[in-house]
C-alpha positions as CSV (number, residue, x, y, z in Angstrom):
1,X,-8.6,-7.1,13.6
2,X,-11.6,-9.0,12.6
3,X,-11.8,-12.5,11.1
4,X,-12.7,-11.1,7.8
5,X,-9.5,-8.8,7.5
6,X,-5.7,-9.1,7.2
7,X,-3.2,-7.7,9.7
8,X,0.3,-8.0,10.5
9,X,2.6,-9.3,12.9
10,X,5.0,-7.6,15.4
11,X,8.3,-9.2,16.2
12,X,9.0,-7.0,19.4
13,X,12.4,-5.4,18.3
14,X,13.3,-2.7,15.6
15,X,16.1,-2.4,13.0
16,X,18.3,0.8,13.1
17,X,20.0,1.6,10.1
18,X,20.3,0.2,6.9
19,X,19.2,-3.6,7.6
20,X,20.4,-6.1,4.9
21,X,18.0,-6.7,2.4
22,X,17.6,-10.4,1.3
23,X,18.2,-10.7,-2.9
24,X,15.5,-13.0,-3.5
25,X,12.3,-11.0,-5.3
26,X,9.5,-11.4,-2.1
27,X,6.5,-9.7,-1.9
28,X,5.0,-8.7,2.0
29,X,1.6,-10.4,2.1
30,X,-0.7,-11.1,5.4
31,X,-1.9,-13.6,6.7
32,X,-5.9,-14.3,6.8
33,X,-7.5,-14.8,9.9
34,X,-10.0,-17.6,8.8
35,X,-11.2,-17.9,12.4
36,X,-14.0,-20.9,13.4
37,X,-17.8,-20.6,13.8
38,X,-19.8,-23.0,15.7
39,X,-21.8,-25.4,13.4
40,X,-24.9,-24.1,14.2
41,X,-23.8,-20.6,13.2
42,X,-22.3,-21.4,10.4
43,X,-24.4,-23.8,8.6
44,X,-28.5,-23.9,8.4
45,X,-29.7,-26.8,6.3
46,X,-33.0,-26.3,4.0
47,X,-34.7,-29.3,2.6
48,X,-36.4,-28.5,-0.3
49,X,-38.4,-32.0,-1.3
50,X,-40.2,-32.4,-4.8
51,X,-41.0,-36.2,-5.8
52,X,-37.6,-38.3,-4.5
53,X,-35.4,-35.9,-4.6
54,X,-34.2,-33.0,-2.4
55,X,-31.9,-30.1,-1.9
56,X,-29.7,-28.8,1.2
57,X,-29.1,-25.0,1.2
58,X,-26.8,-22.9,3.4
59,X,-28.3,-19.7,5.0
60,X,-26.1,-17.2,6.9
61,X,-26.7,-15.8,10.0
62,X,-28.6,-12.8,10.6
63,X,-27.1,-9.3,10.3
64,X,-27.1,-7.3,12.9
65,X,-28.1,-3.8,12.7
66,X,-25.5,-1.1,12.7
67,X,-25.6,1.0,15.9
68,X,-23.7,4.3,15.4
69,X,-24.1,5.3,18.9
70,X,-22.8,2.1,20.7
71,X,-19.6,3.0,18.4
72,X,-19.0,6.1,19.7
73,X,-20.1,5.9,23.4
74,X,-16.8,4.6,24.4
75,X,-15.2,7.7,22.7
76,X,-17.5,9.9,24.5
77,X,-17.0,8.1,27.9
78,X,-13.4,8.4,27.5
79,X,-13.5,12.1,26.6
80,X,-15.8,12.8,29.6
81,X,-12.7,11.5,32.0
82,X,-10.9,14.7,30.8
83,X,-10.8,17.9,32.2
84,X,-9.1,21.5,32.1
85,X,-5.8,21.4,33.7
86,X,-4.4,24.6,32.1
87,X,-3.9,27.5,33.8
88,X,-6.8,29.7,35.5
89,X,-8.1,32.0,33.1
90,X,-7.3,35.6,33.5
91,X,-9.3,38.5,32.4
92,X,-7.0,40.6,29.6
93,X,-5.3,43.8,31.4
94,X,-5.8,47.0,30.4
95,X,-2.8,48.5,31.2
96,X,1.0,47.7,31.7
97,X,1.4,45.6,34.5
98,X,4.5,44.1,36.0
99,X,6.2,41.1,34.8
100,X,5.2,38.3,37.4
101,X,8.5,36.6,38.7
102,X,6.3,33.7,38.7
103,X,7.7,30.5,36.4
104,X,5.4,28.2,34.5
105,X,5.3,24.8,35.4
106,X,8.3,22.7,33.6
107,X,6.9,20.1,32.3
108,X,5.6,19.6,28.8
109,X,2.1,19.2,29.3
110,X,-0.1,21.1,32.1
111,X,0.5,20.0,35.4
112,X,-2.1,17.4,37.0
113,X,-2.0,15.8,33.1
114,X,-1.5,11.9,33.1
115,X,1.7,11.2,31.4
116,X,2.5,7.8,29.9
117,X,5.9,7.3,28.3
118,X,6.2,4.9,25.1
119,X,9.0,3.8,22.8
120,X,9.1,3.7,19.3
121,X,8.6,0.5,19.4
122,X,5.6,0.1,21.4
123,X,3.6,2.8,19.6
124,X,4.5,0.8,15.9
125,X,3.4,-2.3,17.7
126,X,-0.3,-0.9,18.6
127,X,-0.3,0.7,15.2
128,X,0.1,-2.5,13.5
129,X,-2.3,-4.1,15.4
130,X,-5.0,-1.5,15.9
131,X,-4.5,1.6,12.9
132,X,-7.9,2.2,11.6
133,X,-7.0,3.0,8.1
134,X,-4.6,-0.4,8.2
135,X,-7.9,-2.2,9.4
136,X,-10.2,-0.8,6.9
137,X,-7.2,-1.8,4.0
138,X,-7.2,-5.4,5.4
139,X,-10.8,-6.0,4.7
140,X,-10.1,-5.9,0.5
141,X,-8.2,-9.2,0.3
142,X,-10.6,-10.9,1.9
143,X,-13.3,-9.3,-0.5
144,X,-11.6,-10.4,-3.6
145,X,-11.0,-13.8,-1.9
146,X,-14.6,-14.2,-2.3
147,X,-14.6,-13.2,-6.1
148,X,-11.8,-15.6,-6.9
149,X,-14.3,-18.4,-5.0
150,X,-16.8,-17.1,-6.9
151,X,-15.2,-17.3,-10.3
152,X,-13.9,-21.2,-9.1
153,X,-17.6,-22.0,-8.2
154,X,-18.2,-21.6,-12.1
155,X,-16.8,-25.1,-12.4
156,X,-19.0,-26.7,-9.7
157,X,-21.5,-29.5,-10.2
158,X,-25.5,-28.4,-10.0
159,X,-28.4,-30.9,-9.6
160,X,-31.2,-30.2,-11.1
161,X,-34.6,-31.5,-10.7
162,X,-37.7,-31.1,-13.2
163,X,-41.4,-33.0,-13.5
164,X,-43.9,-32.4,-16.4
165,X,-47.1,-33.6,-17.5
166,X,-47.8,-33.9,-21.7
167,X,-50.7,-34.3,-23.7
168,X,-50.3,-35.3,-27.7
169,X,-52.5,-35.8,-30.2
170,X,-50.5,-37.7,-33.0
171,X,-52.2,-38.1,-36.6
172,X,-51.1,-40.9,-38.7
173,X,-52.7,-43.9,-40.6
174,X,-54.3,-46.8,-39.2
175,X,-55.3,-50.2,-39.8
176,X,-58.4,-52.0,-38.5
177,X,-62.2,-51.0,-39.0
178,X,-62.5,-47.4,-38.4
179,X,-64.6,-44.4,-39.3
180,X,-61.7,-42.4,-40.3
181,X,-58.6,-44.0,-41.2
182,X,-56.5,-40.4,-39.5
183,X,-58.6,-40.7,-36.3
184,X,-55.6,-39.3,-34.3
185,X,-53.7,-40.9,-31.3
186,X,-53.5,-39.7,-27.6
187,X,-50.7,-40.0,-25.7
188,X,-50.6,-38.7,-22.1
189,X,-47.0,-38.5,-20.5
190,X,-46.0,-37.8,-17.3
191,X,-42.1,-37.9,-16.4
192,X,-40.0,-36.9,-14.0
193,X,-36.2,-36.5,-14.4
194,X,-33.1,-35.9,-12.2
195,X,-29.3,-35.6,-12.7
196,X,-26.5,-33.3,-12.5
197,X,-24.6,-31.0,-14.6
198,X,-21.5,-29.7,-14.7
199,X,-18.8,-26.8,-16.7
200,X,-15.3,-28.5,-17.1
201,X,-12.2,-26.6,-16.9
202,X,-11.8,-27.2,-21.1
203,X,-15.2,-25.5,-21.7
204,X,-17.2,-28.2,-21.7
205,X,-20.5,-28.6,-20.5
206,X,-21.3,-32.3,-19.2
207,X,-25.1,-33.7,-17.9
208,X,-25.6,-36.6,-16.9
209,X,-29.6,-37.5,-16.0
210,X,-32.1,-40.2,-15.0
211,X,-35.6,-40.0,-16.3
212,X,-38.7,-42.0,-15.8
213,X,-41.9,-41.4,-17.6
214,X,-45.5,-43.3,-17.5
215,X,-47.0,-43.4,-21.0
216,X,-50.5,-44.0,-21.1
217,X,-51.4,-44.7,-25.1
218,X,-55.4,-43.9,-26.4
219,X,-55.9,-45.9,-29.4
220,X,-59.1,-46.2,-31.1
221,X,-60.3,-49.3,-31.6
222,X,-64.2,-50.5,-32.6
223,X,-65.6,-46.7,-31.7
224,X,-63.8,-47.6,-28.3
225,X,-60.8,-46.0,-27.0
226,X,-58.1,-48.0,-25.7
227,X,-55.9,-47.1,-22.8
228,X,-52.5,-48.8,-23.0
229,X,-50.5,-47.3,-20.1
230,X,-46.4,-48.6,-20.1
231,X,-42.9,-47.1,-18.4
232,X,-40.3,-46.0,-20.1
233,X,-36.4,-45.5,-18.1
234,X,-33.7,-43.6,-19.8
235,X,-30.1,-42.7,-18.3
236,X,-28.6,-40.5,-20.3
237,X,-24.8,-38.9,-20.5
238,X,-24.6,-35.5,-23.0
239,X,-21.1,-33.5,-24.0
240,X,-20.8,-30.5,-25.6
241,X,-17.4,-29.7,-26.4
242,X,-15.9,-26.3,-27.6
243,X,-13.0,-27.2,-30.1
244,X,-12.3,-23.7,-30.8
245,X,-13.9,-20.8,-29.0
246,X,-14.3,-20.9,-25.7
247,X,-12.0,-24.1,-25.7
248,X,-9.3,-25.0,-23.3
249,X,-8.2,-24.1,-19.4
250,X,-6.2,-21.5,-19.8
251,X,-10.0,-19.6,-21.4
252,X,-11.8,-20.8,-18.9
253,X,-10.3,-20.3,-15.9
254,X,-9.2,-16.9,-16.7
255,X,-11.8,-15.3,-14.5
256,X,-10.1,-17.3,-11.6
257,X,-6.4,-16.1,-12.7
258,X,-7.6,-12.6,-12.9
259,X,-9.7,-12.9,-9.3
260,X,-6.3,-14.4,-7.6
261,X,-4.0,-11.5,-9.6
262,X,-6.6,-8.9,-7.7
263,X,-6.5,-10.5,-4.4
264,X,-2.8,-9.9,-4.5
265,X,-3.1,-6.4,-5.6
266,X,-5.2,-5.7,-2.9
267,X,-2.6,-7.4,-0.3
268,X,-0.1,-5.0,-2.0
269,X,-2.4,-2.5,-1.6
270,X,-2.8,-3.1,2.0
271,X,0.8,-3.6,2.7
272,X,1.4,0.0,1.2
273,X,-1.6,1.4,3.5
274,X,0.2,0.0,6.0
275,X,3.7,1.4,5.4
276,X,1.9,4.6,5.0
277,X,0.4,4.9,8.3
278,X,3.3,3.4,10.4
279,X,5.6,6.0,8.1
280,X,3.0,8.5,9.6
281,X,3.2,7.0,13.3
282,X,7.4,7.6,13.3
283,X,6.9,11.3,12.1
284,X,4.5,12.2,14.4
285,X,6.7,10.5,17.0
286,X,9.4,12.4,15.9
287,X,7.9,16.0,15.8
288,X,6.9,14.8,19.7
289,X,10.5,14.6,20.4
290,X,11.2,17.7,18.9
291,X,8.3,19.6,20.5
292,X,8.9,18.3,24.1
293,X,12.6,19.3,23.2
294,X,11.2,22.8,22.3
295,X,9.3,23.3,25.6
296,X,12.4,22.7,27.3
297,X,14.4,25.0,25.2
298,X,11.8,27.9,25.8
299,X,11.8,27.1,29.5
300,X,15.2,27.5,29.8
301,X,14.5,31.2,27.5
302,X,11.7,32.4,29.9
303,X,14.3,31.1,32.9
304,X,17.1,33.2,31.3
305,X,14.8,36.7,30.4
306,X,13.5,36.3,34.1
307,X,16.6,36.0,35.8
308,X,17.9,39.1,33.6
309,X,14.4,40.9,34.4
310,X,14.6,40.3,38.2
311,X,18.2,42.0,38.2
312,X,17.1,45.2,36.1
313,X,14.0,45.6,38.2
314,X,16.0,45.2,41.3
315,X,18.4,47.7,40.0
316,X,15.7,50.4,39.1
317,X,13.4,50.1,42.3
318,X,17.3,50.9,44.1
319,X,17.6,53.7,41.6
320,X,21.1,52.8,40.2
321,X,22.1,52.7,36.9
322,X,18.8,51.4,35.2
323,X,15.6,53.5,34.0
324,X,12.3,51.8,33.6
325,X,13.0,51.9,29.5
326,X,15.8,48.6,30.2
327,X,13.1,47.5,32.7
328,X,10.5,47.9,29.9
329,X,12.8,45.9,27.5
330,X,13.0,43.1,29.6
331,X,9.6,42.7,30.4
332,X,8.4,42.7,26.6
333,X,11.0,40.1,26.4
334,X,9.4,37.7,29.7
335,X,5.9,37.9,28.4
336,X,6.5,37.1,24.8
337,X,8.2,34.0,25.9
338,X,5.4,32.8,28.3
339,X,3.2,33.0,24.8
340,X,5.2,31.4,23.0
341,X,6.0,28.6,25.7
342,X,2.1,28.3,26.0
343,X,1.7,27.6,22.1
344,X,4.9,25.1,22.7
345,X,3.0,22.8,25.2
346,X,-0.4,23.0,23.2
347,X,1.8,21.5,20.5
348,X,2.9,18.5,22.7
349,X,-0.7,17.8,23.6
350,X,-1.8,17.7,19.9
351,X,0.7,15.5,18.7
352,X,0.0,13.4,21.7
353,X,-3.6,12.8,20.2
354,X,-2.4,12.2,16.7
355,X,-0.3,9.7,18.0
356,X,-3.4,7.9,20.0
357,X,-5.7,8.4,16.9
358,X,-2.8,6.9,14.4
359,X,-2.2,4.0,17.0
360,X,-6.2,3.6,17.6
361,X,-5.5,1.3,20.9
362,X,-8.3,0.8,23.3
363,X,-5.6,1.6,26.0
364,X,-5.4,4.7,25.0
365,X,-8.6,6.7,23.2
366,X,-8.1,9.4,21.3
367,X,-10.3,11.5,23.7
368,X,-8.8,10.7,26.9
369,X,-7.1,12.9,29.1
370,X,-3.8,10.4,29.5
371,X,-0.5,12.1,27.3
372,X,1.7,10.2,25.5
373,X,4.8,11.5,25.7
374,X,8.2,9.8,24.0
375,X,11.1,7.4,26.1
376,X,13.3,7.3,22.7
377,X,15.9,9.2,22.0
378,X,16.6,9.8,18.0
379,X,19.7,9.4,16.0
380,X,22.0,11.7,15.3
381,X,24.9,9.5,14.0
382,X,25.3,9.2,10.2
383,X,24.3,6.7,8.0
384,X,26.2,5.5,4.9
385,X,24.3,4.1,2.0
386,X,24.9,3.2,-1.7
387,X,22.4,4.7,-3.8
388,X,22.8,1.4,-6.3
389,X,21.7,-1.0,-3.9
390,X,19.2,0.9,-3.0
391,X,17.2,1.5,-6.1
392,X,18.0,-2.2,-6.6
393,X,16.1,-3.0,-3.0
394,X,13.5,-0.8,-4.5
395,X,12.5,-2.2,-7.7
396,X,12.6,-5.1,-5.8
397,X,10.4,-4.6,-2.7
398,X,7.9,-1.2,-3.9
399,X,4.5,-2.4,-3.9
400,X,3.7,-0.5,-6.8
401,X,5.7,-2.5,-8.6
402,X,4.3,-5.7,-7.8
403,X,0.6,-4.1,-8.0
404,X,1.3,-3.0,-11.9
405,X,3.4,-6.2,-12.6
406,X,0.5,-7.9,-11.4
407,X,-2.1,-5.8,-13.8
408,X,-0.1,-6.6,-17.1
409,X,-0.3,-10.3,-16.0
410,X,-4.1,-9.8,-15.8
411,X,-3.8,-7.9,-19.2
412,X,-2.0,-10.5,-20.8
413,X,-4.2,-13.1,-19.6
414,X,-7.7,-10.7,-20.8
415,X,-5.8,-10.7,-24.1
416,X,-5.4,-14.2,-24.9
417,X,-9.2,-14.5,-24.0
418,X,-9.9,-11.9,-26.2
419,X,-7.7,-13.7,-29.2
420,X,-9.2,-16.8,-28.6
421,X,-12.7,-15.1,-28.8
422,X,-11.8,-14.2,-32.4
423,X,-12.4,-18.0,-33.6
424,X,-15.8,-19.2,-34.7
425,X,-17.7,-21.0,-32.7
426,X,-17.2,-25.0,-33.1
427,X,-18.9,-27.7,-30.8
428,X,-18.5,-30.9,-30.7
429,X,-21.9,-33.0,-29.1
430,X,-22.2,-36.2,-28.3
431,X,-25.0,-38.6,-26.1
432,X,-25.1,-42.0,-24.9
433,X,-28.9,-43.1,-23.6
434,X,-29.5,-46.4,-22.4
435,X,-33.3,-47.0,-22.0
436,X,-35.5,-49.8,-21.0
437,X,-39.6,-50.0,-21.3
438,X,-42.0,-51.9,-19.3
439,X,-45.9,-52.4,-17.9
440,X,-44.1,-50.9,-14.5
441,X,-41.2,-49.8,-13.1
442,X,-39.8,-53.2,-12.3
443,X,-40.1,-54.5,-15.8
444,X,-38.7,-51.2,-17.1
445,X,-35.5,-51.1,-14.4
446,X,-35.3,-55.1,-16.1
447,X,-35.2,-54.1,-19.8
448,X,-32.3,-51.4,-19.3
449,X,-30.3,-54.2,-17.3
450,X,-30.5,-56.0,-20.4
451,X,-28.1,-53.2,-22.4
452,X,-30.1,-53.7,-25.3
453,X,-31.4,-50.3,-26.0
454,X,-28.6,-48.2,-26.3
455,X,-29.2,-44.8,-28.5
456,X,-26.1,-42.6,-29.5
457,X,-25.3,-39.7,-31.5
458,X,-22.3,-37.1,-32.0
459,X,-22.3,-34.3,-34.1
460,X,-21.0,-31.0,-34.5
461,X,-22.3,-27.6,-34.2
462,X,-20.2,-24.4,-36.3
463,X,-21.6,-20.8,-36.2
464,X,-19.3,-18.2,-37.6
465,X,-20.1,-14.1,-37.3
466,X,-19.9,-12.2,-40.0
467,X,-17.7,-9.4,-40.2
468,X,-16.5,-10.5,-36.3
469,X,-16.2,-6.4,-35.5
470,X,-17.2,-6.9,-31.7
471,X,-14.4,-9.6,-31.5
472,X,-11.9,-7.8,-33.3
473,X,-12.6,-4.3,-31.4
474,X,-12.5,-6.0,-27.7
475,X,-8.9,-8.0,-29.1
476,X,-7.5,-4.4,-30.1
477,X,-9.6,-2.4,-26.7
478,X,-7.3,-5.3,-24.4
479,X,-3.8,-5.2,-26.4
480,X,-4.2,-1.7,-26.4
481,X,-4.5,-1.6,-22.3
482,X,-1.8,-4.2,-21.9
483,X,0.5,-1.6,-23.5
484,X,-1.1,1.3,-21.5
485,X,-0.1,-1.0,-18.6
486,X,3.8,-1.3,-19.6
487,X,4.0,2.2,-20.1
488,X,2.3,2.9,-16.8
489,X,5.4,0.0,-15.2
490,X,7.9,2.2,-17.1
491,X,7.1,4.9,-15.4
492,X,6.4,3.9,-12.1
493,X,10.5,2.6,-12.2
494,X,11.4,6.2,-13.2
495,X,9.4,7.5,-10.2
496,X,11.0,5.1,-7.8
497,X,14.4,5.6,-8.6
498,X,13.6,9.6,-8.2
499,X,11.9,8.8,-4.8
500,X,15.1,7.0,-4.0
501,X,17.6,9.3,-5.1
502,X,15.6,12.4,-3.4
503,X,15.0,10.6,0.4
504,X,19.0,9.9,0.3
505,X,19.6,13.6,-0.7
506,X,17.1,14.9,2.2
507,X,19.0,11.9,4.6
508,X,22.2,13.9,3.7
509,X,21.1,17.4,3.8
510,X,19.3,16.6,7.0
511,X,22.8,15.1,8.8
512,X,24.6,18.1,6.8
513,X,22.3,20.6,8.5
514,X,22.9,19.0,12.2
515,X,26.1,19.6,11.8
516,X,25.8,23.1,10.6
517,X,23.1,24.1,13.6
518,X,25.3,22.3,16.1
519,X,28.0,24.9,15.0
520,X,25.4,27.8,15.1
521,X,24.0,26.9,18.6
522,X,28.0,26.8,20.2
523,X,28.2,29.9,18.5
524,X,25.6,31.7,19.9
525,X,26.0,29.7,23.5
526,X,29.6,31.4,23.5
527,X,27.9,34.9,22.7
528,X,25.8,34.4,25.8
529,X,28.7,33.1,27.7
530,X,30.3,36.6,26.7
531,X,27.7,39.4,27.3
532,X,27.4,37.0,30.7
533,X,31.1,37.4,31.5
534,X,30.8,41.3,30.6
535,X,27.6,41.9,33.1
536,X,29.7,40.0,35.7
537,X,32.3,42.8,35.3
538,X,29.8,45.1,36.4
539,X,29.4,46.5,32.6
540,X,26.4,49.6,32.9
541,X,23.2,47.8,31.5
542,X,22.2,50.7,28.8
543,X,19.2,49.8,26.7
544,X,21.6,48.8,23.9
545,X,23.2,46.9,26.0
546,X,20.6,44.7,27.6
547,X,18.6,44.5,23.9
548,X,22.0,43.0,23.0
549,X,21.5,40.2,26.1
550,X,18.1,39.3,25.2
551,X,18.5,39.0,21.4
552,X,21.6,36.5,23.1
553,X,19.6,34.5,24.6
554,X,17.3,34.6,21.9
555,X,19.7,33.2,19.2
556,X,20.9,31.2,21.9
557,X,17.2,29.3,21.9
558,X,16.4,29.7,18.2
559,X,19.7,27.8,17.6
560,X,19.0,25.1,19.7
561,X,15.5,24.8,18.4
562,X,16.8,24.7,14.5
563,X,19.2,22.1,15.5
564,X,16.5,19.5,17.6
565,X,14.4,20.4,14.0
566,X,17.3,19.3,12.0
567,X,17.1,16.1,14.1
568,X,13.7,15.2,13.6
569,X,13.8,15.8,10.1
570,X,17.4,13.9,9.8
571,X,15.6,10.9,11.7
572,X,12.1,11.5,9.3
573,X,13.9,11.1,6.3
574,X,15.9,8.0,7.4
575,X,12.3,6.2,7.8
576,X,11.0,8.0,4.2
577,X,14.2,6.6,2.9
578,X,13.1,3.0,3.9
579,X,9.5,3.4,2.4
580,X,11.4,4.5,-0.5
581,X,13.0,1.6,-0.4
582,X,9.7,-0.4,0.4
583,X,11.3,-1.9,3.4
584,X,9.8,0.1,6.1
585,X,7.9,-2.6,7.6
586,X,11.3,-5.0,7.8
587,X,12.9,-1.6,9.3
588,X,10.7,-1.6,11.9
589,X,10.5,-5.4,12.0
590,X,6.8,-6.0,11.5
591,X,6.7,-9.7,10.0
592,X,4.4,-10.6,7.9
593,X,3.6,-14.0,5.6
594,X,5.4,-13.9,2.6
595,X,5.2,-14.8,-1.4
596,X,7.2,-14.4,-4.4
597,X,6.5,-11.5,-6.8
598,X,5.7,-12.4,-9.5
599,X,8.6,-11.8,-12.7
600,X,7.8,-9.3,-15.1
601,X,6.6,-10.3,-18.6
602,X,9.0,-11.1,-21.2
603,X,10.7,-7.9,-22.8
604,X,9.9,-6.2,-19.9
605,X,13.0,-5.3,-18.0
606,X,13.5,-2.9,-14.5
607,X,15.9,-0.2,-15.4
């Protein structure tokens, strides 16, 4: 996966079973790539120079364009290594032919068809790694990683840098000789002034600034103007304060609480994509099992109506006791079978490629021509469980869960911002400048070393709304949706204890119904055996008769089909049991970095 995303971690081994479930409340989180960058990829420096000072800026690297067709040429390339191994294509007959005597091949998949074997284990480990939707899932921490840096930047320090030039004409009375006593005066200013600012975590806003300006003072005197040019240095510190809106840390680094509460939902949210897909990868594997055990169930079928086909033809063509309507009989028999045997393999091959698609491993493209076929064998034993401990593992490990315990947290945390919005707006201000003045800078860097010239002021600033509806309807719009969000917890605990309850009942129904199509298929094995036994005895093969042998062997295959489906779905519903559960990715022991969930609010208890 790439740098930016989240995947997991494979351990190499796989739980059968019901694996012990820690008691402590843990969340499955992943761990973030963070990768390295050369320096000279990863930072560009800008200097931006105005007077003394200057700035450094970071520039990223350039983005490259997105090329649809390099993407898919590998796809293509691999799906140009296939070709047509079926069968040759026949034109359709037009009228009744023989039955060929000729078998199909045995195998599960078209002969001359690369076959790679896998365990469950194996395939869950490429899915893990490689899954597309998995991948595309793991990019959203990462995202809101960026907004929770983004609401923490809030609180970092700027510099700031600013130069003007100022002309004022001042009127006031003079003394001396002059024409008119309200001749105004001139100053010209220029200044230039540098410092830094920053937003403190109690709402504050602090500055603190240097500033040097050149005075140059026109002042009539005897019809003459008089230039009187002097410098003036000031450092200055300034405070605002909130003391009740917009005051304290709790306000102001909510928009970091409620980034980080997100970035966790979305690791949920990618753990439960994840448990999703590999809980996709096991069924398919599954419904391989069962449709490679199919082929071979209908191969033994097509064996069986052949071998009774052969005899009745060899009969009639001898003329003995068989007409050409047993013959007939027979032959409807051999060719339905070779249909459905065909649709059988075509079944392997396509869950062969949903298999490569969900696993999406470069070893093995969706479009090539190699077919995955399974080494596993599933379970048939039974499994006891305790339906209390595991609605307990449950509520204790179901994403969901977390994700909406993690939502009322961000609720609650919207709500006290939203109450402390309701107060008016008090600020406290405050400045300390200390300042010197001079003929140059030298003289004026002297006179503030002296600490004689030190200005303050404080003060305090109050603005209150009237009426304060906007406050008030955005304090009820949040409690409102914090209650929305309890409800919505409530209910998702009702939903996983039913999700619970219903994946043990299937678990049980499923090993119920082995049982009961084990029975069927020795049933119907032993009706075979008997019509067998009878033809041995030289019994006369009347049409009634040998329709009676081939709806035998029929049974005999349906039975054994409905029991290897009982299987898969007994085996399916042990792994929808452990995604019940939430556990699915302990069950099949993929390891991931892990955190506490978080408790649920007070008065908030898991039924």
């Amino acid at each position: 996966m790439n740098k930016s995303g989240v995947r997991p971690r494979y351990d190499g081994s796989r739980s059968r079973g019901a694996a012990p479930m820690p008691q402590d409340r843990r969340a499955l989180v992943a761990r973030r790539a963070t990768g390295g960058l050369s320096l000279a990829r990863a930072v560009c420096a800008g200097v931006l120079s105005i007077g003394l000072a200057g700035a450094i800026y970071g520039c990223a690297p350039e983005t490259r364009a997105f090329d649809p067709r390099t993407l898919t040429r590998v796809n293509v390339s691999a799906a140009g290594e296939f070709t047509d191994r079926t069968r040759v294509r026949q034109t359709l007959p037009t009228t009744l032919e023989a039955a060929s005597t000729e078998k199909l091949p045995g195998g599960p998949v078209p002969p001359g068809a690369p076959i790679v074997r896998l365990p469950l284990q194996e395939i869950i480990q490429r899915a893990a790694a490689h899954n597309r939707e998995a991948r595309v899932a793991g990019y959203e921490p990462s995202i809101e990683e960026t907004r929770e840096i983004e609401a923490d930047a809030r609180f970092d320090p700027s510099f700031f840098l600013n130069g003007s030039y100022e002309i004022q004409h001042i009127l006031s009375p003079s003394s001396g000789v002059q024409v008119d006593p309200f001749e105004p005066r001139e100053f010209r200013t220029l200044s230039g002034q540098a410092g830094i600012r920053q937003l403190l975590a109690t709402g504050a806003q602090a500055e603190y600034s240097y500033r040097v300006q050149q005075i140059q003072q026109s002042t009539p005197q005897g019809g003459q103007d008089v230039v009187s040019p002097y410098y003036l240095n000031e450092l200055q510190l300034k405070l605002t304060q909130p003391l009740l809106r917009d005051f304290g840390t709790d306000v102001n680094r909510a928009r970091i609480s409620i980034s980080r509460n997100n970035r966790r939902v979305s690791l949920l949210e990618f753990r439960n994509t994840l448990e999703k897909q590999l809980f996709t990868v096991e069924q398919t594997y599954w419904q391989l099992v069962q449709a490679e055990r199919e082929v071979g169930i209908q191969h033994d079928l097509l064996d069986l109506s052949l071998e009774t086909y052969q005899i009745l033809y060899n009969r009639f063509v001898a003329n003995l006791d068989v007409s050409r309507i047993q013959v007939s009989q027979a032959n409807t028999f051999v060719e339905a079978q070779r249909a459905v045997l065909i649709r059988a393999q075509s079944r392997v091959s396509t869950l062969s490629d949903q298999l490569k698609r969900l696993m999406n491993d470069p070893d093995f493209p969706a479009a090539g021509a190699v077919v995955i076929l399974p080494a596993d064998s599933p379970i048939t034993d039974p499994i006891d469980f305790q339906l209390q401990e595991l609605i307990d593992t449950a509520l204790e490990f179901r994403p969901e869960l977390g994700q909406q315990i993690l939502r009322i947290r961000t609720a609650e945390i919207t709500q006290e911002v939203a109450r402390n919005n309701l107060l008016p707006q008090l600020n406290f201000t405050g400045s300390l400048s200390l300042q010197g003045v001079g003929l140059d800078v030298g003289d004026a860097l002297k006179s503030q070393r002296q600490w004689d010239d030190i200005s303050s002021s404080i003060g305090l600033e109050l603005e209150v709304p009237i009426g304060n509806r906007a406050a008030r309807a955005i304090y009820r719009r949040v409690e409102l949706q914090r209650f929305q969000a309890i409800e919505q917890f409530h209910g998702l605990v009702d939903t996983v204890q039913v999700d619970v309850k219903s994946a043990l009942r299937e678990v049980n129904t499923s090993w119920e119904e082995i049982l009961q199509r084990r029975k069927s298929r020795f049933a119907a094995q032993d009706t075979l055996l008997g019509i067998q036994q009878r033809v041995e005895a030289d019994e006369p093969l009347t049409p009634e008769f040998v329709q009676l042998q081939l709806d035998a062997q029929e049974r005999l295959a349906r039975a054994a089909a409905e029991e290897a489906a009982a299987i898969t779905l007994y085996n399916i519903a042990i792994a929808q049991l452990e995604q019940a559960k939430g556990t699915l990715l302990r069950y099949n022991n993929v390891v991931m970095a892990e955190e506490p969930l978080p408790n649920p609010p007070p008065g908030l208890t898991r039924k």
